[in-house]
C-alpha positions in Angstrom: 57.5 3.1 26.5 58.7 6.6 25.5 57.4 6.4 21.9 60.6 7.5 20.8 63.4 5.8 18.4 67.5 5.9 19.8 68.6 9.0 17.3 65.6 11.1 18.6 65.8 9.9 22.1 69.6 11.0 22.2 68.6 14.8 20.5 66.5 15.1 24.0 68.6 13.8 27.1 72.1 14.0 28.1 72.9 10.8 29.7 71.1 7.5 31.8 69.5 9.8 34.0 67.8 12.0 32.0 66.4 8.5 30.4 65.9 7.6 34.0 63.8 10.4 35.1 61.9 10.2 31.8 60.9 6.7 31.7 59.4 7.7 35.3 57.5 10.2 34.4 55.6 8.6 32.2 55.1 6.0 35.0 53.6 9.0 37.2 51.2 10.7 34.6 48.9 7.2 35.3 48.9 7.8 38.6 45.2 10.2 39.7 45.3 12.6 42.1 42.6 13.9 44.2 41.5 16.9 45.1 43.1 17.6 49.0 40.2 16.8 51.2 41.3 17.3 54.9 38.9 14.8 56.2 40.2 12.4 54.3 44.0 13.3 53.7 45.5 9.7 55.1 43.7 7.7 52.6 44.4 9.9 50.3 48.0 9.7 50.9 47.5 6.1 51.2 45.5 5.6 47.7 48.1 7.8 46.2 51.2 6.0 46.9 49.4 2.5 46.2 49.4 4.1 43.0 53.2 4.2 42.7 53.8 1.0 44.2 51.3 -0.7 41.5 53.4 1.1 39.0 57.1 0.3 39.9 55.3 -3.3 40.3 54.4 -3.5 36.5 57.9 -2.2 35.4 60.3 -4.3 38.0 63.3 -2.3 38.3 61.9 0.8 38.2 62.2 1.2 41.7 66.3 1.0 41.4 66.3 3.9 38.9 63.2 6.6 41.1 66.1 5.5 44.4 68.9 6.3 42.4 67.6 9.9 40.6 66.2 13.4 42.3 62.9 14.1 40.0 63.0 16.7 38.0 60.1 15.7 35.0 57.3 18.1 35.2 54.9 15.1 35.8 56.8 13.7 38.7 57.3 17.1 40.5 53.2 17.4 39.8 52.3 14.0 41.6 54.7 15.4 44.0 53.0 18.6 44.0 49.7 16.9 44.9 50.9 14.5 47.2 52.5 17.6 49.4 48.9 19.6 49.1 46.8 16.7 50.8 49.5 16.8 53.5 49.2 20.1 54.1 45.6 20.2 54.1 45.5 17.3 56.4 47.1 19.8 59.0 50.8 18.7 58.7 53.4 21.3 59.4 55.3 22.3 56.0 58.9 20.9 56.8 57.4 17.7 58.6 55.4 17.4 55.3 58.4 17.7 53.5 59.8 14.8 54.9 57.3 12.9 55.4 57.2 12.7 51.0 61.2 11.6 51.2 60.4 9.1 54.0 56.8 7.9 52.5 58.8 7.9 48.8 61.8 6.2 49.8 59.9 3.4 51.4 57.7 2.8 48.3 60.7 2.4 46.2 62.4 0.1 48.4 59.4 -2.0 48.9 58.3 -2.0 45.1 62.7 -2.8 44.2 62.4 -5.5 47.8 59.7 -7.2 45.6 61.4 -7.0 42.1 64.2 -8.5 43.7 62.5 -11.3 45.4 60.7 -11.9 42.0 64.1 -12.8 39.9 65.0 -15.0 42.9 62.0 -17.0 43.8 61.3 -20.4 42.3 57.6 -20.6 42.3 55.8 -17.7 40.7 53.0 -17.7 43.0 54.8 -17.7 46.0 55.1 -14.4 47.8 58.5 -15.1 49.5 61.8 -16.3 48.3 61.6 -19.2 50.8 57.8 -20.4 51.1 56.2 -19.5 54.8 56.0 -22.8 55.8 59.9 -23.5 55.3 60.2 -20.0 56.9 58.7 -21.4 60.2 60.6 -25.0 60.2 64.4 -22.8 59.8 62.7 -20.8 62.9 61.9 -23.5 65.1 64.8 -25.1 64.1 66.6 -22.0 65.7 68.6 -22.7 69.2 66.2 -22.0 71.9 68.4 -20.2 74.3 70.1 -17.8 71.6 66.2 -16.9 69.6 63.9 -17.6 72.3 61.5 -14.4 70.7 62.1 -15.8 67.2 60.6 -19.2 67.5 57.8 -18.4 70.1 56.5 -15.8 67.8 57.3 -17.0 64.5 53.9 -17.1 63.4 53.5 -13.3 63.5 57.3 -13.0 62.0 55.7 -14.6 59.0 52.2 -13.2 58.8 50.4 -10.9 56.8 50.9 -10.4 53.1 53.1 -8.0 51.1 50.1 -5.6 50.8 49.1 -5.9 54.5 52.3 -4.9 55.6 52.8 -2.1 53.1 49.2 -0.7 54.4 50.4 -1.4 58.1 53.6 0.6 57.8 52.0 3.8 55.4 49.5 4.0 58.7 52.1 3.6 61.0 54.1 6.6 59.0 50.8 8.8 58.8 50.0 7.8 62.4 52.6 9.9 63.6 52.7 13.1 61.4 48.7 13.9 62.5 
């Protein structure tokens, strides 16, 4: 992925981390940035970090190292860069902006690492969940009544949606609240 051999690799980094941040860089120099267009700053925000998620996606466990390192790669700190301009030009106060990357970030790489994790444990490769939605619902309603009465009457929206629709749903809600 690096395009480099193990004596070379070794001249340039110091230890896993270094390899770490590396190997994520090169994951963010696919990812395109857009000009910062204030009228259109939450989809941009939203296209951006669908970028990363599709990324740490194609490379499961990618997600453990980006939660585990603070980026210093040139590329990583430009995505980072250009993520923190459309905020800004969207209106959003500097520091609030500032955290709104660590909380947007963290969630993307605990979602993609969620995913990568559910992956190695899951049976069927086209299901979605470790346990299929349908057994989901029968353990629910098999629930006691009077300890999970809200757990089996709305089971059907515990279970709903799809990966993607609930990554979309909680990027909005995020954004919702930093305009």
């Amino acid at each position: 992925m690096l395009g480099a051999g193990p004596s070379s690799l070794y001249a340039h980094i110091v230890n896993k981390d270094d390899i770490d941040d590396l190997l994520v860089g090169r994951l963010y120099s696919e990812i395109v940035l857009p000009e910062p267009d204030p009228a259109r700053w939450q989809e941009q925000i939203r296209d951006v970090y669908t970028q990363i998620r599709d990324q740490y996606l194609k490379y499961p466990g990618i997600s453990r190292a980006v939660l585990g390192t603070v980026p210093t790669n040139l590329v990583t700190l430009k995505v980072r860069e250009g993520l923190l301009a459309i905020l800004l030009a969207g209106g959003v106060e500097p520091r609030t902006a500032a955290w709104a990357l660590d909380a947007l970030s963290l969630y993307v790489s605990a979602y993609a690492l969620e995913r990568s994790l559910v992956q190695q444990r899951r049976k069927d490769p086209d299901q979605e969940w470790v346990v299929g939605r349908e057994e989901l619902l029968h353990r629910f309603a098999a629930l006691p009544a009077d300890a999970f009465p809200h757990t089996r009457h709305h089971a059907a929206e515990l279970t709903s949606g799809t990966g993607d629709d609930r990554f979309g749903f909680t990027l909005g809600l995020i954004m919702a609240n930093l305009a």
